[in-house]
N, C-alpha and C positions, 0 to 999 in steps of 0.2 A: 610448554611441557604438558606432555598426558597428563589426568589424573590416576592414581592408582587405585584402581577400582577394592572398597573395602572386604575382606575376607568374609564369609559365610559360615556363622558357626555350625559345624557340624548336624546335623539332625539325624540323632542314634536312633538304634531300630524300639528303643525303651519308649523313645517322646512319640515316633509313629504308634505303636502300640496302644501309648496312653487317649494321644489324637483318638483315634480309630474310638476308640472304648467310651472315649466322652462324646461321641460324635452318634455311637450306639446306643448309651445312655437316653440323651436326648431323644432321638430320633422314637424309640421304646415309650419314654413319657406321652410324649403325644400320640402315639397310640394307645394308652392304655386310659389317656383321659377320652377321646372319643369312644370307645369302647363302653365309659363309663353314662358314658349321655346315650345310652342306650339301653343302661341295665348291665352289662353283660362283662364289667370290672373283674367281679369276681373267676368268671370262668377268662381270662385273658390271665389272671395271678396264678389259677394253676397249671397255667401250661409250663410244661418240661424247660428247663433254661435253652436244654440245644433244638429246643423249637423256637423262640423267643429270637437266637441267633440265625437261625433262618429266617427267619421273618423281618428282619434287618438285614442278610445279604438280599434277599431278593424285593426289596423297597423300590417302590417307582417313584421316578423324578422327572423333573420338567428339563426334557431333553433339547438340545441346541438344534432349532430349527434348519431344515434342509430345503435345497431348492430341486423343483422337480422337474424329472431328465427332459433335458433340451431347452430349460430354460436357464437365462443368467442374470445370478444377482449377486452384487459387490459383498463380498467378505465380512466388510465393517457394517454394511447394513442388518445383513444375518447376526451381525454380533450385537447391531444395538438392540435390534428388535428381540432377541432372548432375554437382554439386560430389562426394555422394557414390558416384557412379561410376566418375568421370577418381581420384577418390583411390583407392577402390580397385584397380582396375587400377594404378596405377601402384606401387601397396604390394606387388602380387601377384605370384609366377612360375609359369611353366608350363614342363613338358618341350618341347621343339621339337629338330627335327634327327634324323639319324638315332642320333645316341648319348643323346637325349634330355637336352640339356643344358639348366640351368635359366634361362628366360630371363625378363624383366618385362614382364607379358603386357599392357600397353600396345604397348610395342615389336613384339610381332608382329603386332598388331591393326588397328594405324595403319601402320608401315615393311614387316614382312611383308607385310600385304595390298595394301599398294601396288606392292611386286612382283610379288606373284602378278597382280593386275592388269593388270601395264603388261604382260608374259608375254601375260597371257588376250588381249588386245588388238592386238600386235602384227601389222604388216598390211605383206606386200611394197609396197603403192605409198606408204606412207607413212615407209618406212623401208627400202630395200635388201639391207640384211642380216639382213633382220625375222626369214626361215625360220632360217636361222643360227642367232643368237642364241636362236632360241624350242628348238632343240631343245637346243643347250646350256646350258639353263635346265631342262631338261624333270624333273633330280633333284629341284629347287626346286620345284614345280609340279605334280608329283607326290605329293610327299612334304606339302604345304600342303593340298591334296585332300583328303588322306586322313587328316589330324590333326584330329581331334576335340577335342581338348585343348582347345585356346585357346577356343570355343565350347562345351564345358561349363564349362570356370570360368569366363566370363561368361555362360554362364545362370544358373551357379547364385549368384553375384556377385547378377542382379537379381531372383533365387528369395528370397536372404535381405532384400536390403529391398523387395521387395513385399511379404513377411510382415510386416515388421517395421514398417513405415510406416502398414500396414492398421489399422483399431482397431472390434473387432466392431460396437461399439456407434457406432461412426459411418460409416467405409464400407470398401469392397475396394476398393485400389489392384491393377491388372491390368495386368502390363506386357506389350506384344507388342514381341520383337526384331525387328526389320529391319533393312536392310542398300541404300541408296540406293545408284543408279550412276545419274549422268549421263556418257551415252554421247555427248555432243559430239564432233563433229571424230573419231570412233570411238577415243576413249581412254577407256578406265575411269576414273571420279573419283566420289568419294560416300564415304559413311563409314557408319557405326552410329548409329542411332538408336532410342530406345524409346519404344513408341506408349503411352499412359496411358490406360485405360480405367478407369472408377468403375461400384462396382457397390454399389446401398442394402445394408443388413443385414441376417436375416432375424431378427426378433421378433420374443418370446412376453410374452402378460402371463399372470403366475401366480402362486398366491397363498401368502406365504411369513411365517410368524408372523401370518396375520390382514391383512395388508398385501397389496393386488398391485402386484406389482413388476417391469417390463418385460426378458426376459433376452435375451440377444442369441445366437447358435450363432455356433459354433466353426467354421472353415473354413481350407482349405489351399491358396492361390492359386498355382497352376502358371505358368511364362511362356510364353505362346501358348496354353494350353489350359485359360483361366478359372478356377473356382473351385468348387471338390469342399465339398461340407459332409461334417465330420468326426462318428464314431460313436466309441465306445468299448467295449473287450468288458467284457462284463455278469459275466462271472465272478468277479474283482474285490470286485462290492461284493455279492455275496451274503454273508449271510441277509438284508443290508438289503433288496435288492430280491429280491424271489420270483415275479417274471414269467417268462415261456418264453423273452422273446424272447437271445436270443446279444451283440447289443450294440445300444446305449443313442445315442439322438443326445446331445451333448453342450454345453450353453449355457455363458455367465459373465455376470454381475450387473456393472454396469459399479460400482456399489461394489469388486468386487473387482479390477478393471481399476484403477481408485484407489487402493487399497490396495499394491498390487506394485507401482506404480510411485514410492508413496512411500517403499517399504519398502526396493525396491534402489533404492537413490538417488544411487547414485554413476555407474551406467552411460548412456548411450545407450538410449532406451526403445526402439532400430531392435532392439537385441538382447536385450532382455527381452520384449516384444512375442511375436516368432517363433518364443522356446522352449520356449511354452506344448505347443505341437502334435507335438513331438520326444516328449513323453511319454503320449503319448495312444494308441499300439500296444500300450506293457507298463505298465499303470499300476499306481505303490507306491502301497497303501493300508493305510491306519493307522484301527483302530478305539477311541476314546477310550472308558476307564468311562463317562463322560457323556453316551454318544448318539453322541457327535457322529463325522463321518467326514471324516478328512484325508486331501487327494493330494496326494503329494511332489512339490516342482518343482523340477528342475534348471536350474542355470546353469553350461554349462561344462565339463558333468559333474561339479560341485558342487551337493549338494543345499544350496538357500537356505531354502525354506520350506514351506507346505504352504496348500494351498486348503480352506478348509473346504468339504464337498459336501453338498449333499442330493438325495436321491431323488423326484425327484415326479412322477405321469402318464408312471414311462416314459422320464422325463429324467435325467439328469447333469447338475446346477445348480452352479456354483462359484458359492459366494455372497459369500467373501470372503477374503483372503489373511492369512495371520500370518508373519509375518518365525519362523524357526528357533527363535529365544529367546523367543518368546512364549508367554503362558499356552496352553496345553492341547495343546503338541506336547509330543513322549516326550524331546526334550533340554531346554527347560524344565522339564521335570520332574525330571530328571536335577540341572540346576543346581540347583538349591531343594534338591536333596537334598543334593549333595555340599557348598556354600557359603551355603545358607540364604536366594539370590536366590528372591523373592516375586517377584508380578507385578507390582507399585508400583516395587520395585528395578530389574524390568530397560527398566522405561518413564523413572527416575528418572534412571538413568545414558545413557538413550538408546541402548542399547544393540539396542534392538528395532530395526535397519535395518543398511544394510550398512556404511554412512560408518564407522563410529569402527573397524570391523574391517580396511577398507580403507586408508581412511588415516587410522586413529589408532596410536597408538605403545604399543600393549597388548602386541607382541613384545617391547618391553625387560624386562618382567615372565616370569620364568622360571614363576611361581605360577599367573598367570593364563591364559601358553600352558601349563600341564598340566591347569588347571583346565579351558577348553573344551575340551582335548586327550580328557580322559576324559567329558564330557559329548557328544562326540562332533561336534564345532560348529569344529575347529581349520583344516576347511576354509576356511574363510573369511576367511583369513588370507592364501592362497593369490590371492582377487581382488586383491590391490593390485597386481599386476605387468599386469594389466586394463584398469588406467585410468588417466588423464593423473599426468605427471609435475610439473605444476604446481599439482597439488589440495594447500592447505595441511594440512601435520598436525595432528590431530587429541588435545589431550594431555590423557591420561584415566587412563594406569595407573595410578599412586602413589597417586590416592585413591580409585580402584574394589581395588585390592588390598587396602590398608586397609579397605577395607569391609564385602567377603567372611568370613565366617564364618572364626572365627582354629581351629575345629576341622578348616581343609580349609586344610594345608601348615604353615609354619612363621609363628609371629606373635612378635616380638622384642620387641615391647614392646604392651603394651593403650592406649596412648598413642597408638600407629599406627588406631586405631579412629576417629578425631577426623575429619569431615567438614564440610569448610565449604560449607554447602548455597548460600550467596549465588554461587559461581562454576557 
């Protein structure tokens, strides 16, 4: 049997009315406090009320980004990336004023610019005491000119999820800022909008173990000014590579794009995504007895894990990523030594990814934070203040303690060894 879907109370033209008026209200406050961080309160309280109300129909807003002609991008992506925009501005603060007080750089983006606006726009025959008012404003209006502020941190607001949204192996997301004004009736009105442009990826087939294997390059998408493919200097991984050339283009294997992203697995892939390339100016490298060549990647400025690399034609190949605790980075080696974790142990306890560090309950074990403490790995402890407060815990110590090697710390009883493998 259907369900019978419940009725809609009516919404009379009194409750829109009222809406509308507490939503003007509002929107007026925050203009009148920025106004105030400028000096310029007083002349914002004598303006006419049906100038006030214009100055609220024509308010600019953070418009639902559009994709630009000839290109196509999915619906629900344009719909998250405005969701992730209006949040962050509204999360974010910027200096504004001339004491540079810290303000929520929605607020001056949407209420600021609508003042500076109505300002910019002010016309004797549409208003009286237009000159008046525009030079009494002139602190406001001056001082919005010349503040960059609010305009770099929303560039750099749509700098981290262009990168972070982009995925080499499938395409470049390109945002261009804009900025609409409909000039009707000669008042300012329009808002912010970001133009989506999509660019293919550029790949290589190359032959890796006997296998060719398609690699994708590494790239850094600026807002409004496309997308730079990224190099790496060559110095680095010398004696591996022995060419002349100073630095390297640099690819990743979309296995290792797999790899990190199931490895950190508790974040947001928008911010795991775009930290690859923060490390690509000073790159740590690590050379294993067995060949093999690791780049460290940070998250955070916590190192997570490391990329295995190879050298091939010239290139910097990231071919595939290992979580910190896994076999053939220097802190699994580390643990194996100090606790006797093999490779089987730290795949056994799951330990190879970021979840049980983030939110599992391995702080309550004093043993085990001194344990990755001198393995070097207690970082990682540090992500749980990172991600949501609603991820359940994770509960792991009391039998990974027990498990550890009873020659690294104290072991009360050999009884404490006893693991029951069925949980």
């Amino acid at each position: 049997m259907a369900r019978q879907k419940k009725k809609r109370k009516p919404y009379n033209g009194i409750q829109k009315k009222q809406e509308k008026n507490r939503q003007m209200q509002n929107f007026l406050k925050r203009i009148r406090y920025l106004a105030s961080l400028c000096g310029c309160e007083k002349v914002y309280d004598s303006l006419p009320p049906q100038e006030k109300f214009f100055i609220f129909t024509m308010r600019s807003q953070i418009l639902p980004p559009k994709t630009q002609v000839g290109h196509k991008v999915h619906p629900v992506i344009l719909k998250n990336l405005h969701s992730h925009i209006k949040q962050w501005i509204k999360n974010s603060k910027v200096p504004f004023g001339p004491n540079q007080e810290m303000v929520i750089q929605e607020d001056v983006m949407t209420a600021g610019r609508t003042l500076y606006n109505y300002i910019l726009f002010l016309k004797k025959d549409l208003f009286p005491e237009a000159e008046k008012f525009k030079e009494a404003f002139e602190p406001y209006s001056s001082l919005f000119e010349k503040d960059n502020n609010i305009f770099r941190a929303y560039d750099a607001c749509l700098q981290i999820l262009s990168q972070g949204m982009s995925f080499p192996n499938h395409k470049w997301f390109l945002f261009e800022n804009t900025y609409t004004t409909n000039l009707s009736y000669d008042r300012g009105c329009g808002g912010y909008q970001v133009v989506v442009h999509v660019k293919k990826p550029m790949v290589k087939t190359i032959t890796i173990n006997s296998h060719n294997r398609p690699v994708y390059r590494l790239a850094f998408s600026r807002v409004n000014d496309g997308v730079f493919w990224l190099y790496v200097p060559s110095e680095p991984f010398r004696p591996a590579y022995q060419g002349s050339k100073k630095r390297l283009p640099i690819y990743i294997q979309a296995h290792a794009i797999n790899r990190l992203l199931q490895r950190i697995d508790c974040l947001h892939y928008i911010h795991i995504l775009q930290q690859i390339i923060y490390q690509i100016n000073k790159p740590e490298i690590h050379f294993c007895d067995s060949g093999e060549i690791l780049f460290a990647y940070y998250l955070m400025e916590r190192k997570l894990g490391y990329f295995v690399v190879d050298i091939i034609n010239s290139m910097v190949v990231l071919r595939t990523f290992l979580f910190i605790t896994q076999d053939l980075t220097p802190e699994s080696n580390k643990l194996k030594e100090l606790a006797g974790l093999a490779r089987e142990d730290i795949s056994y306890w799951q330990i190879d990814r970021l979840s049980p560090f983030a939110k599992g309950d391995m702080t309550k074990s004093s043993k085990l934070k001194n344990l990755f403490k001198e393995a070097g790995i207690n970082q990682l402890f540090d992500m749980k203040k990172h991600i949501g407060k609603n991820n359940k815990t994770i509960l792991i110590h009391e039998k990974l303690e027990a498990f550890i090697s009873p020659e690294y710390g104290e072991m009360e009883d050999s009884e404490q060894l006893t693991v029951d493998s069925e949980q």
